[in-house]
C-alpha positions in Angstrom: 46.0 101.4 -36.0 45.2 102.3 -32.2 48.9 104.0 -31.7 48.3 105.8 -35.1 44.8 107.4 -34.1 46.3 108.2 -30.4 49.3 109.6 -32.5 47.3 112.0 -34.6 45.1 113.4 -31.3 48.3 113.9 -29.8 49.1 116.2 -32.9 46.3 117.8 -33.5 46.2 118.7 -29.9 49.8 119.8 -29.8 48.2 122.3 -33.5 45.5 123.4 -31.5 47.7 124.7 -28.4 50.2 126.3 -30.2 47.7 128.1 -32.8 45.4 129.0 -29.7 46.6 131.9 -28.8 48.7 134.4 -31.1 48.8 138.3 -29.7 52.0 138.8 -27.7 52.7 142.4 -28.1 51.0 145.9 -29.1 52.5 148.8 -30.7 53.1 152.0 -28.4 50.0 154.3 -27.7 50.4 158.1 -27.7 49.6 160.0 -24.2 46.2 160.3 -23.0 44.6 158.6 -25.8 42.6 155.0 -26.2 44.5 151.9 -26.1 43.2 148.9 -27.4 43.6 145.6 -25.5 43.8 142.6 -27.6 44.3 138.9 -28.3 43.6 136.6 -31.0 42.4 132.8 -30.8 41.6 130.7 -33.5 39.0 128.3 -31.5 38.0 130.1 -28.1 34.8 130.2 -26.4 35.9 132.6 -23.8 38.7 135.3 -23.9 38.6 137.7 -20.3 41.1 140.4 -19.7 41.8 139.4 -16.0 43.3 143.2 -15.3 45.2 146.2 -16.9 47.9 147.6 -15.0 49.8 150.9 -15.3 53.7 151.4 -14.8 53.5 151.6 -10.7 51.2 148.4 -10.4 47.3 150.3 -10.1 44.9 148.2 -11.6 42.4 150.2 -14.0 40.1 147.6 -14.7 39.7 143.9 -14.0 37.8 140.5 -14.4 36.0 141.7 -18.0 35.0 139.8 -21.1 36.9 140.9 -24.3 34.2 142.1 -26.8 34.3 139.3 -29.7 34.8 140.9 -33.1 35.3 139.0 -35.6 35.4 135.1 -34.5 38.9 135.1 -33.3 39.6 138.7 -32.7 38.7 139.6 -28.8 39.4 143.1 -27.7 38.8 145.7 -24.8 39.2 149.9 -25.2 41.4 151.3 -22.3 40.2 154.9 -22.1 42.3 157.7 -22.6 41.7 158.8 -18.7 43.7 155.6 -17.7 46.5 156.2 -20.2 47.9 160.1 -18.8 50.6 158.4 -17.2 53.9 157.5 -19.3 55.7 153.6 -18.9 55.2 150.5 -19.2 51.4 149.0 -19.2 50.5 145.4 -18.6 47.1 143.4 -19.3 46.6 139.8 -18.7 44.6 137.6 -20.2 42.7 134.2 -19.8 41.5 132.6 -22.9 40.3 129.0 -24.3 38.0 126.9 -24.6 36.2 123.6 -22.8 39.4 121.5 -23.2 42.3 123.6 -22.8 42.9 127.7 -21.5 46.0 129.9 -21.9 46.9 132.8 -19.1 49.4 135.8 -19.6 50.4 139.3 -19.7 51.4 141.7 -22.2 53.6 144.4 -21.7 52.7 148.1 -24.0 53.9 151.3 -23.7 52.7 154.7 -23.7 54.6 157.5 -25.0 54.4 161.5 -25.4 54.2 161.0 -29.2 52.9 157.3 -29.9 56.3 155.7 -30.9 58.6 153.7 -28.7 60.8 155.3 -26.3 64.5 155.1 -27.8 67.2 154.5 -25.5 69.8 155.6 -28.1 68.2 158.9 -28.9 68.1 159.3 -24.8 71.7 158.5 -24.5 72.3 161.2 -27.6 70.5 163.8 -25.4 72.8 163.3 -21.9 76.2 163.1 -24.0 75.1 166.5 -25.7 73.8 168.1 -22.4 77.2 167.6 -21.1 79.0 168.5 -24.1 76.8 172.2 -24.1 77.5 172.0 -20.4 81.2 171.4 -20.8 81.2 173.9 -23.5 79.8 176.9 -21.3 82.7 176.0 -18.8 85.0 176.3 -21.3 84.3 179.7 -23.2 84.3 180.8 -19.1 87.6 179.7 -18.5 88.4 181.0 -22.4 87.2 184.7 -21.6 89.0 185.3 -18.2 92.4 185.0 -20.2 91.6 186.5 -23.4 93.2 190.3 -23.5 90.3 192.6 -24.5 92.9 195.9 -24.5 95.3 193.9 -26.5 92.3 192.2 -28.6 91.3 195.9 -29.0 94.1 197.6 -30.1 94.8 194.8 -33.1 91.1 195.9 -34.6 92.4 199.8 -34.7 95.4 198.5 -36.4 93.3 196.6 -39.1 91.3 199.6 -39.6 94.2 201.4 -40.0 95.8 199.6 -42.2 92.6 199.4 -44.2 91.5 196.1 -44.1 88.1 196.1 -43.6 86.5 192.5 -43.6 88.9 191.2 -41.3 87.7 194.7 -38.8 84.2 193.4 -39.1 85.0 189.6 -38.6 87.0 190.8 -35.2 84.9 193.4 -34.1 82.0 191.0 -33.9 83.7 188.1 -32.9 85.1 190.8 -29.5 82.0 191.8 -29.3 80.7 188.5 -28.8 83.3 187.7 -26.2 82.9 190.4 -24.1 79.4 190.1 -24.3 79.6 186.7 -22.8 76.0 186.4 -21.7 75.4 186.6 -25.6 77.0 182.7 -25.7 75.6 181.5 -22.6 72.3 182.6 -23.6 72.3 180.7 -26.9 73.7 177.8 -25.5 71.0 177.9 -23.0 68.6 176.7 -26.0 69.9 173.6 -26.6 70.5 172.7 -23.3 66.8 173.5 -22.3 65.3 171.4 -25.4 67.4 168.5 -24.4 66.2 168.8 -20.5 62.5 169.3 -22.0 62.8 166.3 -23.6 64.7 163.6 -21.0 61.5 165.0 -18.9 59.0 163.5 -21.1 61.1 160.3 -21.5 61.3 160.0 -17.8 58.1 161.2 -17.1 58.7 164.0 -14.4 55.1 165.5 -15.9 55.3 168.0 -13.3 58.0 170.2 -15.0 56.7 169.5 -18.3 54.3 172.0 -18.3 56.6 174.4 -16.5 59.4 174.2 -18.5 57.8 174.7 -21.8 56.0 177.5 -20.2 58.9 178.7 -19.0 60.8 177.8 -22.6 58.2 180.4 -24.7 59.3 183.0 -22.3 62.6 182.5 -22.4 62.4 182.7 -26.5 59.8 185.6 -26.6 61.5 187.9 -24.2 65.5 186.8 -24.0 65.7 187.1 -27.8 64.7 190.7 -28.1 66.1 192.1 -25.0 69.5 190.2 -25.7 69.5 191.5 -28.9 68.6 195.2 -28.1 71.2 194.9 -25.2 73.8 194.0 -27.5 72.9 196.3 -30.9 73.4 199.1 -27.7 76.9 197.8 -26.9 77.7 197.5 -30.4 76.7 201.1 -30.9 78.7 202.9 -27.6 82.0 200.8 -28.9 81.3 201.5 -32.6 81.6 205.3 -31.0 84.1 204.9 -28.5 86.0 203.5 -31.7 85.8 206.5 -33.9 86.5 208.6 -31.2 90.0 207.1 -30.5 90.9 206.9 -34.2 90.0 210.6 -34.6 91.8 211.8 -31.5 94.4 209.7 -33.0 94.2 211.2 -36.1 94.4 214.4 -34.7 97.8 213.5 -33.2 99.3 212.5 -36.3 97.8 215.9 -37.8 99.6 218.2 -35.1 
């Protein structure tokens, strides 16, 4: 009878420990706003948050009692002043009661937007920015052998000859080429949303701000002045153009 009483303590301690404690992670908390610190213990009479760390090692706050709401739910509010920085947060804990206490940390994470970082989607970013990067190098090396007098002379013939849509499709598509900032521009876009966001994944908040100023700029004043740039180009070759085919004209005339 003796063994079978020591036999159910020994159980009912071995319940108690493992349903003591139960918190052992938090979901992500956006940028610069509250985080709440918590665990969860089914028979505590004391729960402390022993400190809260940020991703270099600072402590923000240490030694305080979790506020007890309801019975088993203890919890502290990190304010958003101690949450500007983006990584990996830690807070430990020590919670119990008169016959047995639990210690530990928990890791969270605070992001830009509130969700977990994702590695894959950061991986996705640096094989594009050197595919865009790869890509300006090639249409580089594409344009220095590409022969614009010979490209040139093949769109007279198709006007010519009268066909019209494949004029257009060629004398935008030289255009383009010869306008080459045109490309590099517009791959410029991509490239500098995928740089804007490896900075917020990494952190460097001292370009963030920069860069996006920088970003709005680029779109408010690159896309008009590109565009008036090349509607002007457009316009002198459109006129060079008819100019050749009526002097041409003429030649056939006389």
């Amino acid at each position: 009878m003796k063994n079978k009483i020591n036999l159910f303590i020994l159980l009912f301690l071995v319940i108690t420990s493992i349903n003591l404690l139960s918190a052992v992670s938090i979901d992500p908390i956006e940028q610069g706003q509250p985080a709440e610190l918590y665990q969860t213990c089914n028979n505590c009479t004391f729960c402390n948050l022993t400190k809260a760390t940020t991703p270099n090692g600072t402590i923000l706050v240490s030694n305080i009692e979790f506020t007890q709401d309801p019975p088993t739910y203890y919890f502290h509010i990190l304010n958003e002043s101690n949450t500007t920085t983006i990584g990996i947060y830690k807070y430990c804990y020590n919670c119990g009661n008169l016959e047995q206490s639990e210690t530990g940390c928990i890791d969270f994470e605070v992001t830009p937007d509130g969700f977990a970082t994702n590695l894959s989607k950061m991986w996705v970013n640096i094989f594009f920015l050197i595919f865009f990067i790869i890509l300006i190098a090639a249409t580089n090396h594409l344009v220095k052998k590409i022969n614009f007098k010979k490209w040139n002379d093949s769109i007279i013939q198709k006007y010519l000859t009268k066909n019209i849509v494949k004029v257009v499709l060629s004398a935008l598509l030289y255009n383009i080429m010869k306008n080459i900032y045109i490309i590099y521009y517009l791959l410029g876009l991509p490239i500098f949303l995928i740089l804007m966001d490896l900075a917020r994944v990494y952190n460097i908040s001292v370009i963030i701000t920069p860069m996006i100023v920088f970003f709005y700029i680029y779109l408010g004043l690159g896309i008009p002045i590109v565009g008036i740039v090349f509607l002007s180009y457009i316009q002198e070759w459109i006129h060079e153009m008819m100019e050749l085919v009526k002097n041409m004209d003429w030649g056939i005339d006389q």
